[in-house]
N, C-alpha and C positions, 0 to 999 in steps of 0.2 A: 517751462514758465520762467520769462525775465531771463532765459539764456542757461538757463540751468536745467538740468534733466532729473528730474525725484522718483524716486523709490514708492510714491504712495502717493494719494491725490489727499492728502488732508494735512498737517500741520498743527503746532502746538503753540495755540493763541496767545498774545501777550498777558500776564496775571498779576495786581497788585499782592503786596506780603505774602508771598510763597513759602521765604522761608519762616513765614508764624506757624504754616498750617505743618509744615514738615522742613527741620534744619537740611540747609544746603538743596532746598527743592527746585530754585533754578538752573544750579548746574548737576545735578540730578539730570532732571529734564533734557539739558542743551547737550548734555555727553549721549545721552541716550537717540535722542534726535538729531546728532550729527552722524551716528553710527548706523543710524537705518537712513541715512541721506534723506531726510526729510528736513522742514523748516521748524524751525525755533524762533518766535517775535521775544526777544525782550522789554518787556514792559519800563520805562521810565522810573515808576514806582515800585518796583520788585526789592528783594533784598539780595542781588549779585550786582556789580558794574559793568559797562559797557566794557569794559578791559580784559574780565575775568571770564567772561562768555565767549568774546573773539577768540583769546586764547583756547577755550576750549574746544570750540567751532574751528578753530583754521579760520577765522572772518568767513566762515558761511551765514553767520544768523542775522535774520534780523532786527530793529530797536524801534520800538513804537514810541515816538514821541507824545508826551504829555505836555500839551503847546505852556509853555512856561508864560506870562506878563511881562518879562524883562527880554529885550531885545537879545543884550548879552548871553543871556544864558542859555535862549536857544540857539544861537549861532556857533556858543563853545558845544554845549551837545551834539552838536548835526558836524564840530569837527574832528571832538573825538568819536564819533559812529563812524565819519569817512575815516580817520587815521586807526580804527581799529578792523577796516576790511568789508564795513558793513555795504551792501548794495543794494538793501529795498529797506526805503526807510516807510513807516506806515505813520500817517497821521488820526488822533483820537477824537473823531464828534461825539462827544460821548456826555457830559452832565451841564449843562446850559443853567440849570439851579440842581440843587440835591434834590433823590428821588425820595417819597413818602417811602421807608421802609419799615412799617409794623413789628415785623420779627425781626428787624435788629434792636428796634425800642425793648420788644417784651424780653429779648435775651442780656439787654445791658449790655450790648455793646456800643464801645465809646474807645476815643485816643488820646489821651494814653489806657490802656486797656486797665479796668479796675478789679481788684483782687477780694472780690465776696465771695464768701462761703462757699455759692454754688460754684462760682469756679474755680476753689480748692478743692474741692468733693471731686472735680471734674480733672483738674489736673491730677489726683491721686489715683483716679482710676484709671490713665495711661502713663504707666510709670515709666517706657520703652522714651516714650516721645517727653517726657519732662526730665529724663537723663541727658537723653540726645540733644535738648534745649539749651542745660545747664552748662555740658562740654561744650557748644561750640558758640552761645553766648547770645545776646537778644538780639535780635537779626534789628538790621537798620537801612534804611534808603541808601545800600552802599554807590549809585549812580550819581547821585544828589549830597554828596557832604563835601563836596570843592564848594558847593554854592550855599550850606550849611554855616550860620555862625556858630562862631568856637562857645561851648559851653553849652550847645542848647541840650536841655534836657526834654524825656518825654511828654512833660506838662506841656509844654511849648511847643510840639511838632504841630498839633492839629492849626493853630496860627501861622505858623510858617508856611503849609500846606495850604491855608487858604489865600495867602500875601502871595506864593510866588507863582498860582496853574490859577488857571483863566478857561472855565469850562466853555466860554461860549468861543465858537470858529466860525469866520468869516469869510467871504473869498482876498478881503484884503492880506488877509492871515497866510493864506492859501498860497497866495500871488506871490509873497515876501519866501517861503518857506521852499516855492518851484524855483525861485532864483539864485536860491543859498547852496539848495541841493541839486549835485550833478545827476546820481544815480535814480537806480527805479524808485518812484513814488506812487504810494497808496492810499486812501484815506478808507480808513472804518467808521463803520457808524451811519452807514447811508440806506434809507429805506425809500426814499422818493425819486421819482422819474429827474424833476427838476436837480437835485443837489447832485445824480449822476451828470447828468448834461454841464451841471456847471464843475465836476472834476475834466471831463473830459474838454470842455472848453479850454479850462487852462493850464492840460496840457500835463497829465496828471495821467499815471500807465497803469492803475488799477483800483478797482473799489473792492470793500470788502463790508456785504450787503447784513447788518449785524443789526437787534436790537437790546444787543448789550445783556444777554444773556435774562432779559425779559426783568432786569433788577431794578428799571427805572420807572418804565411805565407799564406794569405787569396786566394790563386791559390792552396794548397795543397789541396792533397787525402782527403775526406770525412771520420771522426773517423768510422763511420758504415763502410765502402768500407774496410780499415785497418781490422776490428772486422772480419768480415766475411773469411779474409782469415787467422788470430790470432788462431781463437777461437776454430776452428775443429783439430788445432795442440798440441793445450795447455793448453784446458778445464780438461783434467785428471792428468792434470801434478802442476797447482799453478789454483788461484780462478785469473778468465778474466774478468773485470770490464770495464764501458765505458761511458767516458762523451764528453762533445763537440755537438751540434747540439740538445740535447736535451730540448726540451721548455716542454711539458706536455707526458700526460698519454699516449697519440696514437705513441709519442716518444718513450717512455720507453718500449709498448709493441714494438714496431720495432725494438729495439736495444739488447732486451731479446728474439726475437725469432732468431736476427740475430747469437746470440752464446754468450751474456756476462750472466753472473750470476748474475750482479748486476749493477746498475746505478748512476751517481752523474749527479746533475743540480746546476750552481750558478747564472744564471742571472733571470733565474726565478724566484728565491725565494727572490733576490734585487729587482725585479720590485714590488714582494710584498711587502715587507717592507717598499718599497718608498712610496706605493700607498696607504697603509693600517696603516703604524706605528705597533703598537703592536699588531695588529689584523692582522699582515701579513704572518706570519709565517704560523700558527695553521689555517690560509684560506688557505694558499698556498698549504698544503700537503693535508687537506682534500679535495681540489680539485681537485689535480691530485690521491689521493687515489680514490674517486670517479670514475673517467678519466679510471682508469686501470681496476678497478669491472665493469666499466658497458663495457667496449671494451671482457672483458673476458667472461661476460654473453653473447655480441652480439652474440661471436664469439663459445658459447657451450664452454670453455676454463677451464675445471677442475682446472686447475695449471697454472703458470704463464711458463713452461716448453712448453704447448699447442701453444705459439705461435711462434714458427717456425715450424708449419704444416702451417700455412698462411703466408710463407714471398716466394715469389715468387723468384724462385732461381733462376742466368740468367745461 
């Protein structure tokens, strides 16, 4: 895929504040994912830099751009991605307005994160991960503080955040973004016929068929339900990719036989990392590596192309 030959047909999705949920979870993640040659998206919003991932990758990973409102700032970002090795850069359709989300109201969560009761009670009962917190310090948009004023404190991120990313993407956007960048370009976040036609119009070498891990508009179409009607139109035209509902192996063969070429998961690979620390990574893939060999032996599966003879068409 994109010139490169993988170890695995799935990949480790780009993820905002990884390192809240577990310190040092990006490059966790990127060391473990460059070791079983598979892909690593760095998220824009994460807490590693574009610098500190390259290095760890050799410049194998990729950086999913979080299209910035300031000209400048995406144009420095797309040149330290190129000056740090990256070759597929992914573009984010991803929040056009914030999504209603219920259970983040009823859990109080908010930015800068607030410190009641229940979440003393909660941080005292994992005292592994408020050590590990303490020694390596409050993780920050390490990608994002060249473009950061001096001084800002956490009161003030959620404003900064809202001044400087622009949820809505356009083809004007698009058109500025294919001209900046040489290498492979991706957009996620695509679930309609039309918005693929208009990547592949202009010129654009892959979609990756997502709806956002179902956090925006959680009554929306199923990313597989999307894939299936995507993938029979536009598999010879740009590489069809698909993340969203994916948890393991018997996932990935479903959504590779449904018509994508390739796969991304991010909650799975955080529940490793929460669960395991530095052993989460490098368990996480060889268990759904695992997952996909032994579904492809059950099923007599030469190639991972064999499993859309078993997806029951309606």
């Amino acid at each position: 895929m994109f010139g490169h030959q993988y170890d695995a047909p799935f990949g480790i999705a780009p993820v905002g504040l990884q390192g809240l949920m577990w310190p040092k979870a990006p490059e966790i993640l990127a060391k473990a994912a460059f070791e079983h040659n598979i892909p690593f998206v760095l998220s824009t919003v994460t807490t590693s830099s574009i610098e500190t991932i390259s290095e760890i990758t050799e410049g194998k990973a990729w950086f999913q751009l979080y299209h910035p409102t300031e000209d400048r700032v995406t144009e420095d970002l797309l040149k330290r991605a190129e000056a740090a090795g990256c070759t597929v850069l992914v573009i984010l359709s991803d929040v056009p307005s914030f999504g209603f989300r219920p259970r983040d109201i009823r859990n109080g969560l908010s930015m800068p994160p607030r410190m009641t009761l229940k979440n003393i009670i909660s941080v005292a009962k994992r005292p592994e991960w408020a050590l590990r917190t303490l020694i390596n310090g409050q993780p920050a948009f390490e990608t994002l503080k060249p473009y950061m004023p001096k001084g800002l404190d956490m009161s003030q991120l959620a404003k900064f955040m809202d001044a400087t990313f622009s949820g809505r993407l356009n083809e004007e956007k698009l058109k500025k973004i294919r001209d900046l960048w040489k290498g492979k370009l991706v957009l996620k976040g695509v679930e309609s016929v039309q918005d693929v036609e208009t990547a592949h119009r202009l010129g654009l070498d892959g979609v990756i068929v997502s709806n956002h891990g179902g956090r925006q508009i959680d009554v929306g179409q199923a990313s597989v339900a999307s894939l299936q009607t995507i993938a029979p139109l536009f598999n010879d035209k740009l590489t069809v990719m698909m993340d969203s509902g994916i948890r393991g192996g018997a996932d990935v063969a479903r959504a590779l036989g449904s018509g994508a070429e390739f796969t991304f998961m991010g909650r799975s690979f955080m529940y490793g990392v929460s669960a395991l620390g530095k052993q989460g990574g490098n368990h996480t893939i060889s268990l759904i590596k695992a997952e996909v060999t032994q579904i492809m032996e059950q099923l007599c599966c030469k190639t991972t192309s064999n499993f859309s003879d078993f997806i029951v068409k309606k």
